[in-house]
C-alpha positions, 0 to 999 in steps of 0.5 A, spaced: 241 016 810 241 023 811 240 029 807 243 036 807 241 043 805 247 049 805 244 055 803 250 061 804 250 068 801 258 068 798 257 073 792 256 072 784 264 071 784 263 066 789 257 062 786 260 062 780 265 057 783 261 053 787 257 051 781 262 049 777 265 044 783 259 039 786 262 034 790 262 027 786 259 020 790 266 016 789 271 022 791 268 025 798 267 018 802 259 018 804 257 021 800 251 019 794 249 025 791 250 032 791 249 039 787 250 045 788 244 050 785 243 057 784 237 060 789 231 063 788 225 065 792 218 061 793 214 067 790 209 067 785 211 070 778 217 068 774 222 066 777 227 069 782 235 068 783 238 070 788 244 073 786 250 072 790 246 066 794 248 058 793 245 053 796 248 044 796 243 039 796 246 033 798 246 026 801 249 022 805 251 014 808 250 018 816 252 024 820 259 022 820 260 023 813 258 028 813 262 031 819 268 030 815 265 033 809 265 040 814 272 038 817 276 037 810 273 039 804 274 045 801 267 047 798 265 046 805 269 051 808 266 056 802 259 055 805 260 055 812 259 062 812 252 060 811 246 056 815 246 048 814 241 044 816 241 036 817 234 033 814 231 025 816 227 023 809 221 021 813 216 019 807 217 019 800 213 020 794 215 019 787 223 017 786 229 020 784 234 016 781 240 020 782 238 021 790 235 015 792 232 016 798 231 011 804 225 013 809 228 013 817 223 006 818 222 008 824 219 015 823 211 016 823 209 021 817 203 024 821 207 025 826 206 032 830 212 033 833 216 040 831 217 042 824 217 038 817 222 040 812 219 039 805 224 037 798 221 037 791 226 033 786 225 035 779 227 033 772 225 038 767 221 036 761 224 042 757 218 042 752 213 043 758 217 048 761 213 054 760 206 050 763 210 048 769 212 055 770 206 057 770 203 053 774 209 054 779 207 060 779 200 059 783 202 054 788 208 058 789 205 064 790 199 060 795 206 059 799 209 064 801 202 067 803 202 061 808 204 064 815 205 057 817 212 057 811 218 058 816 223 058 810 224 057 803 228 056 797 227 055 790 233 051 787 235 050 781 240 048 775 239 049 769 237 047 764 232 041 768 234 039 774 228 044 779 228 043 786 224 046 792 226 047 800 222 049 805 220 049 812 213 048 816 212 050 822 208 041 823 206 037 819 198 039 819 200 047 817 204 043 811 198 039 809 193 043 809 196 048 804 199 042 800 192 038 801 186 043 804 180 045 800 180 052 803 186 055 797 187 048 791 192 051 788 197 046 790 193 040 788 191 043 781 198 043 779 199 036 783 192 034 778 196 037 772 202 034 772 199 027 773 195 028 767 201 031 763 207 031 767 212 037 768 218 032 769 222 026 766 221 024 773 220 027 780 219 026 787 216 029 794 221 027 800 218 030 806 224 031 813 225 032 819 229 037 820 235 037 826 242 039 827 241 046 824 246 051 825 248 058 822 243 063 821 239 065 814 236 072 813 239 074 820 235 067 823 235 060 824 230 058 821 228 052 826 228 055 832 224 060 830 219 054 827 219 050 834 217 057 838 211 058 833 208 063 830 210 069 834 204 072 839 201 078 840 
C-alpha cells in the first residue's frame, strides 16, 4: 500500500467543495481511505486554519491507483494545481481503523537515508478536547522552532478526526525532537495521553516520502529536505 498527501491552495469557495465530496473506497477502484481536511499551521497556540488551503489524505492498493485517480477523477483535477507527494508507511505505532496501514517489509526504520515524513492519526475524545490542545499546543510550538522541520501541516475534520503531516530532513532530526532529552515537550504530551488519552484511538505512521511534485509555499518540499540545511 501507499499513502498520499495533497495540499492545494483553491480558495474558500473551492475548500468548501472539496470537503463535502471525499472519495468513497468502493467508487474510486484502489482506494482505501481517503479524506479531505481543512489545514492549519504546526505552530504553538490555538489552532490555526489556513483559509483557502485544503488538503487529501489517502491511501491506496499501489501507485497505479493512484495514477488513475490523477487522470480521471475530477477532485483530483480540483487539486492539481497544488503539491503532492506519494509516501511508503515504514513503522506504525498505535492503529487506525479506517486506514489500516501496511509497513513496507522490507523497510528499515532507522534508516539514514533522505527524509522522513511523519503522520499522526487521531479520533478526538471531544471531552478532553480542551486538554489535548493544550498540550498540542507545546509539542507543536517545540516543532516548528525545529530547523530540521522541512514542511508541515496540521489537518483537520472537525469535530474529531486531527491529524499532523510533517517532514524531517532524516530519521535522527525527527527523533531527537520526538524522543530527545534536550526539548521534552513532545514526550510529556506522548506520557499525557498514555495516562489519559486524548483520543478514541490514534496512531503514529512514520514514511518514506517519494514521487513528490508541484511546489507548496513557492518550493518543493522534498528537494529542499534532500539538499539539506542551507549553508552559510
Amino acid at each position: 500500500m501507499i499513502i498520499s498527501v495533497h495540499l492545494a491552495d483553491i480558495g474558500a469557495r473551492g475548500t468548501r467543495a472539496v470537503l463535502g465530496r471525499s472519495p468513497r473506497p468502493g467508487a474510486v477502484p484502489g482506494l482505501r481511505f481517503a479524506a479531505t481536511t481543512l489545514t492549519g499551521a504546526i505552530a504553538a497556540g490555538p489552532p490555526r486554519v489556513r483559509p483557502g488551503r485544503a488538503a487529501l489524505l489517502a491511501s491506496w492498493d499501489d501507485d497505479a491507483a493512484l495514477d488513475r485517480f490523477l487522470a480521471e477523477d475530477p477532485l483530483a483535477r480540483r487539486l492539481a494545481g497544488g503539491w503532492l507527494v506519494r509516501l511508503r508507511p515504514v513503522q506504525v505505532l498505535g492503529a487506525w481503523s479506517r486506514m489500516p496501514v501496511e509497513a513496507d517489509p522490507g523497510a528499515t526504520p532507522t534508516d539514514e537515508d533522505g527524509p522522513v515524513a511523519v503522520l499522526t492519526l487521531g479520533s478526538l475524545r471531544l471531552r478532553r478536547a480542551v486538554p489535548f490542545l493544550r498540550a498540542n499546543s507545546r509539542a507543536a510550538g517545540r516543532a516548528a522552532a525545529d530547523p530540521s522541520l522541512i514542511a508541515s501541516a496540521a489537518l483537520a475534520r472537525p469535530p474529531r478526526f486531527v491529524a499532523t503531516f510533517s517532514i524531517w530532513r532524516s530519521v535522527s532530526a525527527m527523533s531527537r525532537y520526538a524522543y530527545g532529552t534536550a526539548h521534552p515537550q513532545h514526550r510529556e504530551v506522548v506520557a499525557e495521553h498514555r495516562a489519559v488519552p486524548f483520543h478514541h484511538e490514534a496512531a503514529f505512521v512514520r514514511c518514506r516520502p517519494y514521487g513528490a511534485r508541484g511546489l507548496l509555499d513557492g518550493r518543493e518540499p522534498i528537494t529542499a529536505a534532500a539538499a539539506g540545511p542551507p549553508t552559510a
